[in-house]
DRENDRENSE-671600 format. One record per residue (C-alpha): residue number from 0; residue in three letters; x, y, z. Coordinates in pm, 1 decimal. Example, Ala and Ser with C-alpha at 12.3 -4.5 7.8 and 13.67 -1.06 7.14 Angstrom:
% DRENDRENSE-671600
<node resi="0" resn="ALA" east="1230.0" north="-450.0" up="780.0"/>
<node resi="1" resn="SER" east="1367.0" north="-106.0" up="714.0"/>
This chain:
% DRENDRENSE-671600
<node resi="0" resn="UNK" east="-995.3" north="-12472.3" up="9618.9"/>
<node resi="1" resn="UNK" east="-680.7" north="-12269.7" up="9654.0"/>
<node resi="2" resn="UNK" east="-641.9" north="-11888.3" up="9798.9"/>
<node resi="3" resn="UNK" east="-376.3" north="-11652.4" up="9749.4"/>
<node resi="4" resn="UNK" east="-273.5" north="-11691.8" up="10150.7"/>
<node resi="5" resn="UNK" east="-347.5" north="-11858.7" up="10495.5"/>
<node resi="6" resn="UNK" east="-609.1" north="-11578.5" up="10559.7"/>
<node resi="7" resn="UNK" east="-838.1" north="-11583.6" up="10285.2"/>
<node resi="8" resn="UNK" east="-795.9" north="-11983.1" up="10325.0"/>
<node resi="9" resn="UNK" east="-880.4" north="-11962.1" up="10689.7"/>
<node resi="10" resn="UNK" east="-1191.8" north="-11774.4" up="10613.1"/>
<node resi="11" resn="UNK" east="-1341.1" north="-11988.7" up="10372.5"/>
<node resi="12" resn="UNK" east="-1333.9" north="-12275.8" up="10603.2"/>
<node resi="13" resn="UNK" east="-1458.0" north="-12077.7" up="10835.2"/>
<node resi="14" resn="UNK" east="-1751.1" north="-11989.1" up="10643.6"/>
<node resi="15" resn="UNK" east="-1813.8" north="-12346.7" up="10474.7"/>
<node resi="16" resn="UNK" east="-1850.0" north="-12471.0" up="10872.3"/>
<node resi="17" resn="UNK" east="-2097.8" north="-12162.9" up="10921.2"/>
<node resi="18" resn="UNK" east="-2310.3" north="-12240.3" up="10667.9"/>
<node resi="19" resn="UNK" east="-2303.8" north="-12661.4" up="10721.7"/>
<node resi="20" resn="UNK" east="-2385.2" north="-12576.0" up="11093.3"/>
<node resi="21" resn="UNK" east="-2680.2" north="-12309.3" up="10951.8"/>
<node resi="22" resn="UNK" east="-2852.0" north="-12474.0" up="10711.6"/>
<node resi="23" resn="UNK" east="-2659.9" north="-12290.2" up="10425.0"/>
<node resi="24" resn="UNK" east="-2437.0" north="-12368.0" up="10131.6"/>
<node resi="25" resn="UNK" east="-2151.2" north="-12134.5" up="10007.8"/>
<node resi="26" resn="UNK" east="-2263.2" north="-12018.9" up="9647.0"/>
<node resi="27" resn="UNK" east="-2147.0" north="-12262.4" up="9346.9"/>
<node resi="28" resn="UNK" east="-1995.0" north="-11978.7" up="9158.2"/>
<node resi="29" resn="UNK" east="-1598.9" north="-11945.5" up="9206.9"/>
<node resi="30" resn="UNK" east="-1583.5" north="-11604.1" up="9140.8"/>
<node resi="31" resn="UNK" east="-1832.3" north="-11517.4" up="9358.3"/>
<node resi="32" resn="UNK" east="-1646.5" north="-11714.6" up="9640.6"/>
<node resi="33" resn="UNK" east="-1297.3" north="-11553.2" up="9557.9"/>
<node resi="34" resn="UNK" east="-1426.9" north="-11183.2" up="9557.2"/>
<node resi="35" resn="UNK" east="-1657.3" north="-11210.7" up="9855.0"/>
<node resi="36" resn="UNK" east="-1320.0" north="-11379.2" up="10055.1"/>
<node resi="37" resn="UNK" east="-1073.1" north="-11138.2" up="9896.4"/>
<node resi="38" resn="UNK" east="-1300.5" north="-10879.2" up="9984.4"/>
<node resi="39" resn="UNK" east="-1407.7" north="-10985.8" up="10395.3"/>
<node resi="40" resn="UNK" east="-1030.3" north="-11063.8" up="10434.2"/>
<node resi="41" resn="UNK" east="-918.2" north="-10704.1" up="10302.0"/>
<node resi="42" resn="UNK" east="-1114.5" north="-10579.1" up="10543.2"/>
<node resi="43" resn="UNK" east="-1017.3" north="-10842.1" up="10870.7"/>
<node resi="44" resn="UNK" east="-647.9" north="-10740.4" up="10714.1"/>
<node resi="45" resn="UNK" east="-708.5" north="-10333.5" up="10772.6"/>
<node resi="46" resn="UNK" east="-991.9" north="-10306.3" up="11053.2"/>
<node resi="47" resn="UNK" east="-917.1" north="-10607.8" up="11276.4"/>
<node resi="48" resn="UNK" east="-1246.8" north="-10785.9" up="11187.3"/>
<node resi="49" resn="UNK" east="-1440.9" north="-10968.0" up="10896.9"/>
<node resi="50" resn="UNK" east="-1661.9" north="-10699.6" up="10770.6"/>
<node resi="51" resn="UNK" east="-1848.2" north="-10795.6" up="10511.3"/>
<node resi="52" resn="UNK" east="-1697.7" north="-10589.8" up="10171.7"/>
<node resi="53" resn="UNK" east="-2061.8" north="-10516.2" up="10051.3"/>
<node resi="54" resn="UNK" east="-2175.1" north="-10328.3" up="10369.1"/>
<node resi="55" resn="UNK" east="-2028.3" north="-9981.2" up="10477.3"/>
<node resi="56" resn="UNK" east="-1885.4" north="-9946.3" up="10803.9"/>
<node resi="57" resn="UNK" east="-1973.3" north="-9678.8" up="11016.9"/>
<node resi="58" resn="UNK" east="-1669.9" north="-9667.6" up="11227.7"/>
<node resi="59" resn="UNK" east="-1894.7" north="-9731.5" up="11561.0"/>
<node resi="60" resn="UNK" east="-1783.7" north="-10034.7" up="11608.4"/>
<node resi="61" resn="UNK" east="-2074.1" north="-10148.2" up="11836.3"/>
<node resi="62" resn="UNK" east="-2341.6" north="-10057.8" up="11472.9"/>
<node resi="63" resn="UNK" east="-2061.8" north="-10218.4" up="11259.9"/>
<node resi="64" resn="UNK" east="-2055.8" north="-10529.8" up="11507.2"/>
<node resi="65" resn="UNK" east="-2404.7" north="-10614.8" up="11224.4"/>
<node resi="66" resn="UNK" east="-2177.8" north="-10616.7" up="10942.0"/>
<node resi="67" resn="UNK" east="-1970.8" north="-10897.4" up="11072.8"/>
<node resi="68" resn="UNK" east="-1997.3" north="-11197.5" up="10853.3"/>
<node resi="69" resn="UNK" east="-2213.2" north="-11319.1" up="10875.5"/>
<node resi="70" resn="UNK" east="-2317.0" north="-11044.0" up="10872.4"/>
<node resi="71" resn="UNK" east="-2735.5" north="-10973.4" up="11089.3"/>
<node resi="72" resn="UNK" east="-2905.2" north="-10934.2" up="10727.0"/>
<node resi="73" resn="UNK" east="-2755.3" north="-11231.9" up="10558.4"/>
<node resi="74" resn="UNK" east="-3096.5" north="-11455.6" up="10719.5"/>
<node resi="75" resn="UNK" east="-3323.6" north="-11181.2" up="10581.0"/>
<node resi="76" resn="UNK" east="-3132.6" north="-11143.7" up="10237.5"/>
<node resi="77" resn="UNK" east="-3120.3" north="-11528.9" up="10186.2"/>
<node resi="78" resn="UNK" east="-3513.8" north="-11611.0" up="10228.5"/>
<node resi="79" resn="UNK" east="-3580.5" north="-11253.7" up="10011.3"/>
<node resi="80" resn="UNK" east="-3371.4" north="-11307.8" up="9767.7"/>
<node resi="81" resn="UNK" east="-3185.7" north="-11686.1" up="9824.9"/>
<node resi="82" resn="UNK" east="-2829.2" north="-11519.4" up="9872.2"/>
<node resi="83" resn="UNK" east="-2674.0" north="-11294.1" up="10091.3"/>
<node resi="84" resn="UNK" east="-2581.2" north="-10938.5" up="9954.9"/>
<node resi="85" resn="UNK" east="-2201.8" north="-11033.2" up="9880.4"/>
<node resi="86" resn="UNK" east="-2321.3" north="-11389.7" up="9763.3"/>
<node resi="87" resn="UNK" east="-2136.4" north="-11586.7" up="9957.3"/>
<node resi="88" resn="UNK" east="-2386.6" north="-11800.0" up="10156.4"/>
<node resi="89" resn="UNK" east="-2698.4" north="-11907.4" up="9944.6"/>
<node resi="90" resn="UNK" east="-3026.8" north="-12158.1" up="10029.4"/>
């Protein structure tokens, strides 16, 4: 799998570790991968952290700590629904 930069690359091994150490696969679908990466690293780029794209931050960054990814509803939004709301981890 190839990324546009180091970042984005950095991430997703990041996150492929986090979800072989959680019980957790990274979704199948490319696309899915590519925007929820683009997206997380956009936001590590301009804010300083890995905010998940599909949450909004509240700019209290003690709240917005939750929205880390993974972010604190990606457990809850896996067993409700089998994927996290960006889709980037799934069951």
């Amino acid at each position: 799998m190839r990324f546009e930069n180091d970042l984005e690359a950095e991430f997703y091994e990041m996150s492929k570790k986090n979800a072989e150490t959680t019980g957790y696969k990274l979704n199948t679908d490319w696309d899915v991968i590519t925007t929820a990466v683009k997206g997380i690293c956009n936001n590590k780029k301009e804010y300083g952290e890995w905010y998940c794209f599909c949450q909004k931050r509240t700019e209290d960054k003690e709240q917005d700590k939750k929205i880390i990814c993974p972010c604190a509803a990606r457990v809850r939004d896996i067993e409700m629904r089998g994927a996290c709301k960006c889709g980037l981890y799934i069951k």
